[in-house]
N, C-alpha and C positions, 0 to 999 in steps of 0.2 A: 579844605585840607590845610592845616597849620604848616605854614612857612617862618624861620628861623634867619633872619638872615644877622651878620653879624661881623665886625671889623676890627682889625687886630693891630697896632702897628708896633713894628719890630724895627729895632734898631738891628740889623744885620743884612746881609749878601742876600737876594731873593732865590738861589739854589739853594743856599744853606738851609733858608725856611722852608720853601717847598719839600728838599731833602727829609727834615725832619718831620712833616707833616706827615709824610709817605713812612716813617720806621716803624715797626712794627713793637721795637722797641719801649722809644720815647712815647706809643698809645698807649700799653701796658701801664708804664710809671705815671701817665697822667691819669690813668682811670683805677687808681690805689683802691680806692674807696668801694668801690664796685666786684674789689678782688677778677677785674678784666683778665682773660687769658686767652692768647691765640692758640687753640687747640688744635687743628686743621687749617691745609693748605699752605700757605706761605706764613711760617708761624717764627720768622726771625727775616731781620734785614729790612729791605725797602721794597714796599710791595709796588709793583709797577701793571702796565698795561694787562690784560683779561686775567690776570691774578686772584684770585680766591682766596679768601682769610675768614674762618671759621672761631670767632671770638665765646668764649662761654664765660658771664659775669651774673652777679647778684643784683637782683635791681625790684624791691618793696618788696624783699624777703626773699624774693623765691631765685634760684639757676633758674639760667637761660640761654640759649644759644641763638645765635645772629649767625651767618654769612652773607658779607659781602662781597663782591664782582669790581674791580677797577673795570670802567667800561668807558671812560673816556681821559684822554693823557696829551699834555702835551709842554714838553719840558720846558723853562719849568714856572710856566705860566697858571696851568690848569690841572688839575686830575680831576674826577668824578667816583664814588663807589657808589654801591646801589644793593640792597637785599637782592640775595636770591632765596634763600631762607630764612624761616625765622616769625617771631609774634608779630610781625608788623603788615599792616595790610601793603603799606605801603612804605617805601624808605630810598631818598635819594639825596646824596649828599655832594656838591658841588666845592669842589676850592680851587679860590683865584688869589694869584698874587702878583702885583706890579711893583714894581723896583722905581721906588721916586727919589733923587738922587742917590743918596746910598742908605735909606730907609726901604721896608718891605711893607707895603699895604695888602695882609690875609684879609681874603675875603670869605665867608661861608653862605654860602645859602642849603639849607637843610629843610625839605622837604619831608612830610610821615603823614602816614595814616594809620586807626589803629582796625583793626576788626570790629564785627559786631556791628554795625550800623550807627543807629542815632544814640545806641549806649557809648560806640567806642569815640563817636563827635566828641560827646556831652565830657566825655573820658581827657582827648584831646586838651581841646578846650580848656576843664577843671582844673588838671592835675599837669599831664604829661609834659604839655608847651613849657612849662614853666622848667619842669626835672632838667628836660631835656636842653633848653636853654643854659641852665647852669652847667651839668656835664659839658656843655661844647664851651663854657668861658673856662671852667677848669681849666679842661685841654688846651685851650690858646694859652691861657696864661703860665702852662709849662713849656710849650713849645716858643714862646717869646721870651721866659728864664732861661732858657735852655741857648738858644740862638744868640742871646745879647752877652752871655757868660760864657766859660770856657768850657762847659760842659757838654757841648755839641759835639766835643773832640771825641768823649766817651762812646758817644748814642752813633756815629757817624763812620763808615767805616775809612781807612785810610786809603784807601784806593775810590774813593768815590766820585774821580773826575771821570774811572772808565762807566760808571754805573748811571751816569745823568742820561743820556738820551736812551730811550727804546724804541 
């Protein structure tokens, strides 16, 4: 199974990155390319604990639809989402972040597998690790524009001291 892991560092507050990791927002505007849209479930704001977000994007021509599950949380060190439906046989995406003085260390570990067997390894392996790697520097590297610049103000909501823990 292709593991993904991968390291971010962010000059900003470690709620503010986590905050922005979790927008439903700021995932749309990084996955432009892909025409990403949260269709279903929690499809605006900050998706938090057993939360469901129903994304439908473009990805080697064809629609597609994903949902994933927040299934693990914990502010604002950790979250975790995970398929519950969707092409993937398998899919579980981890993010960690530590606050090293007043820098943010994102961490991801992204887990996938695809269907089909030793076609969908061979698939993995070939093609996907590599897609899919890119898609997740994308995304860091708007969520790190985003957190180091004053545009977090936009993507964030103003009341989001009451929104940090669940």
């Amino acid at each position: 199974m292709p593991v993904i892991e991968l390291e971010t560092i962010i000059d900003a507050p470690v709620e503010r990155c986590f905050n922005l990791a979790r927008s439903i927002e700021l995932h749309m505007l990084s996955t432009r390319n892909t025409s990403e849209k949260a269709v279903a479930g929690k499809t605006t704001g900050l998706i938090g604990l057993g939360e469901k977000v129903t994304w439908r994007a473009k990805h080697f021509g064809i629609w597609q639809k994903l949902t994933s599950k927040i299934t693990g949380y914990q502010y604002p060190i950790y979250f975790c989402d995970e398929m519950v439906q969707g092409v993937f046989q398998y899919f579980r995406h981890e993010h960690y972040f530590k606050e090293v003085y007043a820098t943010t260390i994102m961490q991801d570990i992204f887990q996938f597998e695809s269907p089909l067997g030793i076609i969908g390894r061979g698939f993995d392996r070939l093609v996907l690790t590599e897609y899919m790697q890119k898609l997740l520097l994308q995304r860091n590297a708007v969520i790190k524009s985003t957190a180091e610049g004053e545009q977090w103000k936009k993507v964030l909501p103003e009341n989001i001291s009451r929104l940090n823990v669940q």
